[in-house]
DRENMAR-480969 format. One line per 10 residues: their letters; for each residue z, x, y of N, C-alpha, C. Coordinates in steps of 0.05 Angstrom, whole numbers, always signed. Layout:
a	Z X Y Z X Y Z X Y; ...
end
This chain:
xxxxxxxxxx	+602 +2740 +2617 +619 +2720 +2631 +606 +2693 +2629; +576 +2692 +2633 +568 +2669 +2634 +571 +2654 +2601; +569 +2671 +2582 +576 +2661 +2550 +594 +2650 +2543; +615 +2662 +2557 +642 +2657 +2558 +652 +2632 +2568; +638 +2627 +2591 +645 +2607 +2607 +630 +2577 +2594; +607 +2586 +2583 +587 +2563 +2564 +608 +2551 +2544; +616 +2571 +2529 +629 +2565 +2506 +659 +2548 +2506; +670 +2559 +2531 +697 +2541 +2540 +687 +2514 +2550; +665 +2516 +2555 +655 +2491 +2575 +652 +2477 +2546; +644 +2486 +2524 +640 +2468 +2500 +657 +2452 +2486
xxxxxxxxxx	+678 +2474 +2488 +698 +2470 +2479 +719 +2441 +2491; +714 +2442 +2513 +725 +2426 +2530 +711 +2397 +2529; +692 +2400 +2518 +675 +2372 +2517 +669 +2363 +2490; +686 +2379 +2473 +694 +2366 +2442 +664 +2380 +2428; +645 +2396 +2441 +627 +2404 +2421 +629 +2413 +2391; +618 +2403 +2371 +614 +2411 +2346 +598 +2437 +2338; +577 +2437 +2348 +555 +2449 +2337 +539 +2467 +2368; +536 +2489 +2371 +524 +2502 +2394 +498 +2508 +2380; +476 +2502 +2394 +451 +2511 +2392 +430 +2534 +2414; +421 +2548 +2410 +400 +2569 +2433 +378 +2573 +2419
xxxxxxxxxx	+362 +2576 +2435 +334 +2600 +2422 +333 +2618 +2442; +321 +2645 +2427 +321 +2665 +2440 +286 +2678 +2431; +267 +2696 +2453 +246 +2705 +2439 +252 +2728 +2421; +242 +2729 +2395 +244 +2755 +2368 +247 +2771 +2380; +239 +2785 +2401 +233 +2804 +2411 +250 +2819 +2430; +266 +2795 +2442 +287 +2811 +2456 +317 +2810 +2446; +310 +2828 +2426 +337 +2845 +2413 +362 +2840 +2428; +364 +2853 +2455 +392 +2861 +2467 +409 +2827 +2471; +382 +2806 +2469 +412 +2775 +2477 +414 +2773 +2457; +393 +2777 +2429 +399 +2767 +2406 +429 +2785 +2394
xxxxxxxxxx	+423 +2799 +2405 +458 +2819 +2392 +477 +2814 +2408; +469 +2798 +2434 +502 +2789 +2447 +511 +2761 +2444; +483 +2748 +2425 +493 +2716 +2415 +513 +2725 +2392; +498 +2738 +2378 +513 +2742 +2346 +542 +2750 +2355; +545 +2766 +2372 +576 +2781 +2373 +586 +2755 +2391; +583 +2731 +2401 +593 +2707 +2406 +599 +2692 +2379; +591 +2692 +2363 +592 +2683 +2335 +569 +2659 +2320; +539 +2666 +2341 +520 +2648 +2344 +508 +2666 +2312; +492 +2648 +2289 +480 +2657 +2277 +456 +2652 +2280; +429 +2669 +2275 +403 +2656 +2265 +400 +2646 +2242
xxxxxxxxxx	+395 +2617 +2244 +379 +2609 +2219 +349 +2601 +2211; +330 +2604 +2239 +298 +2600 +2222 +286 +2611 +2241; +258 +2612 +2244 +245 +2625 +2264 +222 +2605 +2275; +224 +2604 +2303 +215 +2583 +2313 +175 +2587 +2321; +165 +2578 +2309 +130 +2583 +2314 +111 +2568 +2334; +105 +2585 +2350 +84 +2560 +2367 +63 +2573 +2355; +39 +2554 +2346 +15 +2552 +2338 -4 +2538 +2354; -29 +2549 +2353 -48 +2529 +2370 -76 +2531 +2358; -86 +2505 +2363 -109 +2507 +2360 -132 +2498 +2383; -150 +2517 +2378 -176 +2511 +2411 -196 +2503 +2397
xxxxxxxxxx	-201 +2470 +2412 -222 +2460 +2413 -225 +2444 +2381; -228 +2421 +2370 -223 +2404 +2346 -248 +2393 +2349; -265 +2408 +2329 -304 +2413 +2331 -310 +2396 +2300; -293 +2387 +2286 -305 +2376 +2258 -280 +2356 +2254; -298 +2339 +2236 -291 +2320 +2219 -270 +2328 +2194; -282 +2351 +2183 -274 +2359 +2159 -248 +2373 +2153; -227 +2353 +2156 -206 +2363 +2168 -177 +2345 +2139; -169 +2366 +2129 -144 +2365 +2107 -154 +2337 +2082; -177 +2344 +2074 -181 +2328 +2053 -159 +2318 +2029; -156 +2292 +2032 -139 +2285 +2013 -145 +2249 +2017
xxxxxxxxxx	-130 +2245 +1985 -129 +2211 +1988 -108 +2202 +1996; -103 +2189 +2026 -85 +2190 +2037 -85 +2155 +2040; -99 +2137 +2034 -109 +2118 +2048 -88 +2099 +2032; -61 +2102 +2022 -43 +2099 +2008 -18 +2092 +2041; -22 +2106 +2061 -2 +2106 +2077 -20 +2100 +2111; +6 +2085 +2118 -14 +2065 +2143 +5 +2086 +2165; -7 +2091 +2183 +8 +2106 +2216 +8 +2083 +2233; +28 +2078 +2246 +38 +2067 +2264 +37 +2088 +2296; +18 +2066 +2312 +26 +2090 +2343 +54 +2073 +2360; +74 +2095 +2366 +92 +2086 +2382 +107 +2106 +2405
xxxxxxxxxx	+123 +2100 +2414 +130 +2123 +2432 +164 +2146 +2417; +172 +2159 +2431 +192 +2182 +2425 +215 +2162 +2418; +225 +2145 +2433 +241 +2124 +2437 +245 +2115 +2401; +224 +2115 +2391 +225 +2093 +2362 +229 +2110 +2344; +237 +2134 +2341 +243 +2144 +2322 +268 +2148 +2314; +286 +2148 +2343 +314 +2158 +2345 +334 +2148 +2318; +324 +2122 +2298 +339 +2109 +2284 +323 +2112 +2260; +306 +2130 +2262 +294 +2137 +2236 +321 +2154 +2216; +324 +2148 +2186 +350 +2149 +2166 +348 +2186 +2166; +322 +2194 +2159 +316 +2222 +2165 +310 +2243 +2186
xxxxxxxxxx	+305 +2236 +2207 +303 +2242 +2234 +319 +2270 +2231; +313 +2291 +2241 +327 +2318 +2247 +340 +2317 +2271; +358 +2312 +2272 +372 +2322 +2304 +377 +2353 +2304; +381 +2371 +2285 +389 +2398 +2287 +363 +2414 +2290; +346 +2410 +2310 +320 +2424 +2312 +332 +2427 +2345; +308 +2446 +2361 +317 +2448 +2385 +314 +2434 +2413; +320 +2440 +2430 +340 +2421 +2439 +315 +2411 +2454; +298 +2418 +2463 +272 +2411 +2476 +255 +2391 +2460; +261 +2401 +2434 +240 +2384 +2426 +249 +2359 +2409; +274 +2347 +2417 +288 +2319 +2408 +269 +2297 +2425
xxxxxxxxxx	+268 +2276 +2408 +256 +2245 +2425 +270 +2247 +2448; +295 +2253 +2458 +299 +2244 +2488 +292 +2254 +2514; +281 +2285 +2503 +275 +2302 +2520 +244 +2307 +2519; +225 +2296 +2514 +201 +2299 +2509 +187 +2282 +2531; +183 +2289 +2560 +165 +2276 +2572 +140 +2254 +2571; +147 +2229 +2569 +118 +2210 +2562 +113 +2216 +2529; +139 +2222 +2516 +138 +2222 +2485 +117 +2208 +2468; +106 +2207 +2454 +94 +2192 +2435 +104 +2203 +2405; +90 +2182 +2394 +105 +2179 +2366 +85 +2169 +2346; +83 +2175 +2320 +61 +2170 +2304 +89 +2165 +2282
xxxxxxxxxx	+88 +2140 +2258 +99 +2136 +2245 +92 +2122 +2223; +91 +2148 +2189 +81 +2131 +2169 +103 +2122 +2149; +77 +2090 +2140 +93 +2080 +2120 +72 +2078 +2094; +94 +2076 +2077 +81 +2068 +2055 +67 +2043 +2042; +60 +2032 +2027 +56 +2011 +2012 +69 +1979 +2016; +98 +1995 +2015 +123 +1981 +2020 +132 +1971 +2042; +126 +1979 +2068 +126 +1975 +2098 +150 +1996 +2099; +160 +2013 +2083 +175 +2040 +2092 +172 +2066 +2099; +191 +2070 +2122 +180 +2092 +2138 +184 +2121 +2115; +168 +2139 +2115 +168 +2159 +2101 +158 +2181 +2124
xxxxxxxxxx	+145 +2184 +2138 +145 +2209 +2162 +143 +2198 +2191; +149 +2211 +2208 +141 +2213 +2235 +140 +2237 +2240; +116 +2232 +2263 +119 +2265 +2283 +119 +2245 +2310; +124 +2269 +2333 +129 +2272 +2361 +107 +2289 +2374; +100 +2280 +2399 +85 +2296 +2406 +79 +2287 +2435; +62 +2301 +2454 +62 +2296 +2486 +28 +2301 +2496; +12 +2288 +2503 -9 +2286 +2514 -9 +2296 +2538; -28 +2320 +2546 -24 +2335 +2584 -47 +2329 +2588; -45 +2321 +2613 -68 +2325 +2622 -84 +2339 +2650; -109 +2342 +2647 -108 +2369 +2669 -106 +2356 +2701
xxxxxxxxxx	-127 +2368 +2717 -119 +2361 +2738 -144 +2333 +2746; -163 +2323 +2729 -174 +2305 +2736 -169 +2278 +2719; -139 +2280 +2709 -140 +2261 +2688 -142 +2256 +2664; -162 +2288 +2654 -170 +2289 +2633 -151 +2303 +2609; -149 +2290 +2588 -131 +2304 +2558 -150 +2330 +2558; -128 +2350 +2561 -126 +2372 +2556 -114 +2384 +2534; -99 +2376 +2535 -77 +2392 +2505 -63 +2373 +2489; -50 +2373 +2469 -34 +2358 +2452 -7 +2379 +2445; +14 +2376 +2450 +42 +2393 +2440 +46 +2376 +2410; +42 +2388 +2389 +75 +2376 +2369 +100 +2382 +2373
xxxxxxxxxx	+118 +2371 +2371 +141 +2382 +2368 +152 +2372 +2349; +149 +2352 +2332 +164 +2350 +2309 +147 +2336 +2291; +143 +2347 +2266 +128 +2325 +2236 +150 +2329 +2216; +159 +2302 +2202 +180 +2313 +2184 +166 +2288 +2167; +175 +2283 +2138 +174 +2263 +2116 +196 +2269 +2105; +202 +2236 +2094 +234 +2235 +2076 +238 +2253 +2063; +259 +2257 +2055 +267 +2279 +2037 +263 +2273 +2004; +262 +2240 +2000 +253 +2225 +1980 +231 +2212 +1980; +209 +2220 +1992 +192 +2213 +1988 +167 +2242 +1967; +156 +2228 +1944 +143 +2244 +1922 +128 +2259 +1945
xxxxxxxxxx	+109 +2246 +1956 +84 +2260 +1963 +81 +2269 +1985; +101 +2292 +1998 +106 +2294 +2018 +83 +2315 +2031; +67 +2319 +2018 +46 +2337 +2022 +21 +2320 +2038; +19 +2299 +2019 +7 +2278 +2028 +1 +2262 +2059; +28 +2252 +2056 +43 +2239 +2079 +35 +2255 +2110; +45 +2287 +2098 +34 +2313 +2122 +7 +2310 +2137; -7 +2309 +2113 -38 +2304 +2119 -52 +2292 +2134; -29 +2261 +2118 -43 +2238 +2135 -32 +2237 +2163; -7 +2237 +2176 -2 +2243 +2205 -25 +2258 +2220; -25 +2281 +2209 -35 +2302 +2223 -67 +2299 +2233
xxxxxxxxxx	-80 +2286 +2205 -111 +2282 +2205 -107 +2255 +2232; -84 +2236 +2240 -92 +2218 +2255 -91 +2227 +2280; -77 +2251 +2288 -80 +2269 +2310 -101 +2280 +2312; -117 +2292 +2292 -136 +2322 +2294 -163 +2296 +2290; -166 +2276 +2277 -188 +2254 +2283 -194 +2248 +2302; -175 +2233 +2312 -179 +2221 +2334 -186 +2234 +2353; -179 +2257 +2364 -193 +2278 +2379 -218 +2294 +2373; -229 +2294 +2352 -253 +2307 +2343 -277 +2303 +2364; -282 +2326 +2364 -301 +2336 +2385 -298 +2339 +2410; -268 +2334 +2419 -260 +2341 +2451 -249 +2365 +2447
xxxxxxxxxx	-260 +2377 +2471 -249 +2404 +2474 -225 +2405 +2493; -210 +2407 +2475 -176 +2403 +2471 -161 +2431 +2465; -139 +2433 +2477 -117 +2451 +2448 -96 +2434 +2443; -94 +2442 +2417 -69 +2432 +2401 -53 +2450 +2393; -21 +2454 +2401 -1 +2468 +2395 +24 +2459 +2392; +39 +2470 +2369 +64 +2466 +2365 +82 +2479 +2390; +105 +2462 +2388 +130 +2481 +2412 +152 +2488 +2389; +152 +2509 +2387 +188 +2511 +2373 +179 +2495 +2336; +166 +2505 +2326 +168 +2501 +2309 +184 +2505 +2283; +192 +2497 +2273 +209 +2511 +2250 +204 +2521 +2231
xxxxxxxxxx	+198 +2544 +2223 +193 +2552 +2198 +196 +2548 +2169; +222 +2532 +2173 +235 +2523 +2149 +220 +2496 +2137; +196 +2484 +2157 +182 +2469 +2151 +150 +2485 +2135; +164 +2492 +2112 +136 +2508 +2101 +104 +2495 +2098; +114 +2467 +2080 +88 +2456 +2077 +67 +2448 +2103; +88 +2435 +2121 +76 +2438 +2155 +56 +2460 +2162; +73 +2481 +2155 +65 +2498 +2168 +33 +2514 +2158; +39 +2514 +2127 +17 +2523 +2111 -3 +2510 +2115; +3 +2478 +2124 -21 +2458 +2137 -34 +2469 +2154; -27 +2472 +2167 -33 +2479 +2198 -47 +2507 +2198
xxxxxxxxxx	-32 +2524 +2185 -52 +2541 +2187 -74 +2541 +2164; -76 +2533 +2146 -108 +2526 +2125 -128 +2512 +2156; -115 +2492 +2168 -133 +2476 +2180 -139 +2492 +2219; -135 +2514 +2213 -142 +2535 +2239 -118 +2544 +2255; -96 +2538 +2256 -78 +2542 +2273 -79 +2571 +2276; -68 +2580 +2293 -69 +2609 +2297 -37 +2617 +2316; -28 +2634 +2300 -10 +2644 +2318 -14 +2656 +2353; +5 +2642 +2367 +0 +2637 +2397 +18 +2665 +2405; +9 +2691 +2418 +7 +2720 +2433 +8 +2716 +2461; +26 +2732 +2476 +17 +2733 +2501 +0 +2755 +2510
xxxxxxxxxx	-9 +2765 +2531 -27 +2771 +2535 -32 +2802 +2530; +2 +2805 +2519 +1 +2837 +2519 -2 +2840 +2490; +1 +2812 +2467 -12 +2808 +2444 +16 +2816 +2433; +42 +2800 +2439 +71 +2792 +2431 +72 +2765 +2416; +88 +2763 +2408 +91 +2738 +2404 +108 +2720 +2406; +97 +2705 +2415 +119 +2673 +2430 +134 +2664 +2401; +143 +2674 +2387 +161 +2665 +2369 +187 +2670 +2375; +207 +2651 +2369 +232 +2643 +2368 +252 +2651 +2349; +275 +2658 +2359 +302 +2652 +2334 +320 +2626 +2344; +328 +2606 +2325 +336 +2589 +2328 +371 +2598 +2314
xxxxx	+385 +2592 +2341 +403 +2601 +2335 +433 +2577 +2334; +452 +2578 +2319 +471 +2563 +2313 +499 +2570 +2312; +514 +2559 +2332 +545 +2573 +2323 +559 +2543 +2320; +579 +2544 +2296 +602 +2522 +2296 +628 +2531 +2306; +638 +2515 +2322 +652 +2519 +2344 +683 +2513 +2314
end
């Protein structure tokens, strides 16, 4: 009933595109999205990493592309920007958003990521969330570009004992992802040693 009532409610408000995630694991919603006419299309990854103890972190010649620090707000009009990722992890919904944004040579944007700084209870940076790294779709060196974002996150923190984790990551972001894990990421288990992975799910209305 409540599906039912979502989906009229969508309907009614001119929706295009319905989005959910659901955990891998629990089968019985994932078989009552599909019989709504919701498909899966990728699988969503939280990764983490504990504690960023070295320097020696995604060697490459990167010094080709300058990062810009800004907040969630500045990306929204980026030409590549993903809006079809999930729904948590868009610039508008990202608490105290930040934003890292590279350019090239040219003063053109070629990647941004997103991401959220916590901190514990004395003030102190505790963790770092990503939620989004993407590079143009036309840009050659998109491997590159990855690098360099990422190294200005995982630098700049070197030697604080920190974690760093993705939320909802997308799978379909391979080279991301292959980053991340060469450079320690580790698939994030709960305690019964499950895993917090996602189906990202899509119905067109």
């Amino acid at each position: 009933m409540l599906m039912e009532e979502s989906i009229n409610l969508y309907k009614r408000e001119g929706v295009d595109i319905e989005s959910l995630e659901a955990f891998r694991v629990n089968e019985p919603a994932i078989r009552l999205y599909k019989n709504f006419g919701y498909q899966a299309v990728d699988r969503l990854l939280f990764l983490e990493l504990n504690g960023v103890n070295s320097t020696e972190f995604l060697r490459a010649d990167t010094s080709l592309y300058r990062i810009e620090h800004a907040v969630s707000l500045d990306v929204r009009n980026i030409s590549f920007y993903d809006f079809y990722v999930p729904w948590k992890t868009n610039w508008n919904l990202i608490q105290n958003g930040q934003a890292l944004i590279a350019k090239n040579e040219n003063d053109e944007v070629i990647g941004y990521a997103l991401y959220q700084k916590k901190l514990d209870q004395e003030h102190k940076l505790s963790s770092i969330i990503l939620y989004q790294c993407a590079v143009s779709p036309t840009e050659k060196q998109q491997l590159l570009v990855l690098k360099r974002i990422l190294n200005e996150i995982l630098l700049e923190n070197a030697f604080i004992d920190i974690r760093i984790a993705t939320y909802n990551l997308p799978s379909k972001n391979v080279q991301l992802v292959q980053i991340l894990k060469e450079t320690g990421f580790k698939e994030m288990l709960t305690p019964e040693g499950i895993s917090l992975e996602q189906v990202f799910m899509l119905k067109e209305m």
